[in-house]
C-alpha angles and dihedrals in degrees: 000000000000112000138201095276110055085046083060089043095052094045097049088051096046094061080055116058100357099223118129107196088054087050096053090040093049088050088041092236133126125268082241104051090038087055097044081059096048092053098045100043084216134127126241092245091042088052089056090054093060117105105236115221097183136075125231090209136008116282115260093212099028088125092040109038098096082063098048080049090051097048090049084047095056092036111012096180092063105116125236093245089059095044088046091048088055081050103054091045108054091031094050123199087004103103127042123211088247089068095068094090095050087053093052095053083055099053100035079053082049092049087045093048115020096012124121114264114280117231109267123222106217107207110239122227100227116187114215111270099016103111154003141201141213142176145149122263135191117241096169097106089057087079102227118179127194117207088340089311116112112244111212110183151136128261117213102223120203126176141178106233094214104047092021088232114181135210128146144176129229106249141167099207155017102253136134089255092054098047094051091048096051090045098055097044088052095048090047094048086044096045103221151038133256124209104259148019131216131191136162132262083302084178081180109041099017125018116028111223111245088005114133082211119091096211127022114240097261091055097049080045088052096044089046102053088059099032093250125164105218124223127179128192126252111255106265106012106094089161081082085072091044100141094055093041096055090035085059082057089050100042100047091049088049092053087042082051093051094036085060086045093055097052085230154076100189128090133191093247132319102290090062090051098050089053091051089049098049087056086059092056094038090055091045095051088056095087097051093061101120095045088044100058089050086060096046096065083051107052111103115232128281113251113253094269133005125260109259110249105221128096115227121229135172109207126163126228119255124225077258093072093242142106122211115229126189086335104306117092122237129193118247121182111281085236084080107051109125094022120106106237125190114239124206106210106207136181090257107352138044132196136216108220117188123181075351099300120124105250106182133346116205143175114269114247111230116223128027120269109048145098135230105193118189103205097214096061096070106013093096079071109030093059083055080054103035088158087061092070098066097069101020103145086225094042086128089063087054089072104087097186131002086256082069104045087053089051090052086051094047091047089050092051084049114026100037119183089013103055093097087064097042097046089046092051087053093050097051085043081061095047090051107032098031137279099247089042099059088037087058102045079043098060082042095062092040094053087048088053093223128144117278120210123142091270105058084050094055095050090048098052089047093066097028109129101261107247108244113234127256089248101046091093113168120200128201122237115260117244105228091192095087095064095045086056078061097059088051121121089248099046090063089044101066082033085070105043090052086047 
């Protein structure tokens, strides 16, 4: 492109020496183009300026373009591929794939200058230490494994609206208890506290759907404890929570960055991850250094101790031997049915408390519908009952590992009528001898292709070589001898000529 420049350059030579051809060649431009300036007295850039009322080729829609505009009248956010591809397919043989783009200059110029108006993002003034965000955001698609395993998981997102300040906590869902968690890392990482909080329609943790009430009473709990002022965004407006939302983009972008840095997705185990995690932010926060100490004078002080997290609940046992919990369903020893134990609902975690002693302690299903059944808390009965496993509602959860739910499908291809005995023997066999154990004897019987009935488990684990265990180390005894060879004659003789 020939700029303002050259065009001065080749005039000035031109008067003079009043060759054309020298003048074009001095400013490195060609006879033509030196000429056409010449001619028009304009500037590159003023010619730029000028509307142009003439087309360099015929228009391609020329006949059709008061339908493309119809159909953008009627629908504005079509795009121009799938306009071109009706096109193509009631005017056959008209329009060439090579024209699309020519379609889609025409119709981004129609949105610019007879489009409908665009939503407009008005920039808020924030004041250090006003307010601050959260949400929940998805990290699955960034591909993190632990140990080989993919990790799919939330991250709990906070940010100060007037430094943009960034932490986060690893979640799985967007619960209260993961909420209340995430908030209170990030305030006492932050040390302080701003003056409000802002999330988004949290109809779990938050804003109950259908509820007069704006919070639900563990939130305000929550807000109270630390002096917050509340806001929620309006429904359907997420641009209210612009900062954190646009923070989620960033941040993501920044972990995907450092993941590529690191040559690798995959951490030893979560610690590890989270560490990893919490260097992004930090380096990200670096930046924000001279906003952020403004904020810091301003912040008002912690309360003496954090809010526990976990939501309290009495529930009783059923006859099942199981207690429902935030709508999924979770074994319990048979030894409390009947009995009202105190459940402890955490993020990820919940524990059964019973005359104030910690009974069982168990993951948190996430979802609602669904069972988590722990064997050996029923099987003393169920192997009293052995007809009762064909048709249990939660059989599924009576299959420890897949060795045993191959074994149940062999026995029932054996054994017959009779599979559901001998599968519920072997499974009390693994609650009183030992899981591994059983599973072992079990691959064994399988690769030796022999036939496997409770039986053949138990005989096997009677003369089964007993596991040392991991603190039985034996040590040899050190010979001497070798450092005694190093004292010889001849051994400081070859010492010395080295030396």
């Amino acid at each position: 492109m020939v700029t303002d420049q050259q065009v001065r350059r080749m005039r000035k030579f031109h008067q003079r020496t009043g060759k054309l051809g020298v003048a074009a060649a001095k400013a490195g431009m060609s006879e033509k183009t030196a000429r056409k300036y010449l001619r028009s007295g304009d500037l590159p850039s003023e010619g730029r300026l000028r509307e142009r009322n003439w087309r360099t080729h015929p228009d391609a829609f020329e006949g059709v373009w008061d339908e493309v505009r119809g159909l953008l009248d009627v629908n504005p956010g079509l795009q121009a591929v799938t306009i071109f591809g009706h096109l193509q397919g009631r005017y056959p043989g008209r329009f060439q794939d090579g024209q699309l783009r020519t379609l889609q200059r025409r119709i981004k110029v129609w949105r610019a200058t007879e489009g409908p108006p665009r939503e407009v993002y008005f920039g808020q003034k924030h004041e250090p230490g006003e307010l601050c965000q959260s949400d929940f955001t998805d990290m699955s698609k960034l591909g993190v494994t632990i140990g080989g395993r993919r990790f799919d998981h939330l991250l709990y997102h906070f940010v100060l609206t007037y430094s943009n300040w960034e932490t986060g906590t690893i979640c799985f869902s967007e619960s209260f208890e993961s909420l209340s968690e995430g908030l209170q890392n990030a305030l006492w990482e932050l040390g302080g506290v701003p003056d409000a909080h802002r999330t988004d329609r949290l109809t779990t943790a938050v804003q109950k759907t259908g509820s007069r009430e704006k919070f639900t009473q563990r939130y305000k709990g929550l807000l109270g404890h630390y002096g917050l002022e509340g806001r929620a965004i309006q429904a359907g407006e997420p641009h209210e929570n612009g900062d954190v939302e646009q923070s989620h983009y960033r941040t993501k972008q920044a972990v995907e960055q450092a993941l590529m840095l690191r040559g690798s997705s995959d951490f030893e185990d979560r610690a590890s991850y989270a560490a990893f995690l919490r260097g992004v932010m930090k380096q990200r926060n670096t930046g924000r250094r001279e906003r952020f100490e403004e904020e810091l004078p301003v912040l008002r002080s912690l309360p003496a101790v954090r809010l526990e997290t976990r939501r309290r609940l009495r529930v009783r046992v059923s006859q099942g031997s199981t207690i429902r919990v935030a709508k999924n369903v979770y074994s319990v020893h048979s030894r409390l049915i009947g009995e009202q134990v105190d459940v402890r609902l955490g993020a990820e975690d919940l524990e059964v408390w019973y005359a104030q002693r910690k009974v069982a302690q168990m993951p948190r299903l996430r979802g609602e519908g669904r069972h988590r059944i722990n064997y050996r808390h029923v099987i003393d009965w169920l192997v009293r009952k052995p007809g009762a496993f064909e048709h249990y509602r939660y059989r599924d959860g009576l299959f420890p590992t897949s060795i045993f739910r191959v074994t149940y499908d062999m026995l029932r291809e054996t054994e017959g009528e009779r599979a559901s005995r001998e599968y519920v023997t072997i499974l009390y066999l693994a609650a009183q001898e030992g899981e591994a154990r059983v599973e072992a004897v079990l691959r064994g019987l399988m690769a030796d292709d022999r036939p496997i009935t409770s039986r053949a488990v138990e005989e096997l684990l009677a003369v089964e070589t007993a596991v040392p265990e991991v603190t039985d180390v034996t040590i040899d005894a050190v010979d001497l001898q070798s450092y005694d060879e190093l004292l010889s004659p001849e051994a400081e003789a070859c010492a010395a000529a080295l030396s």
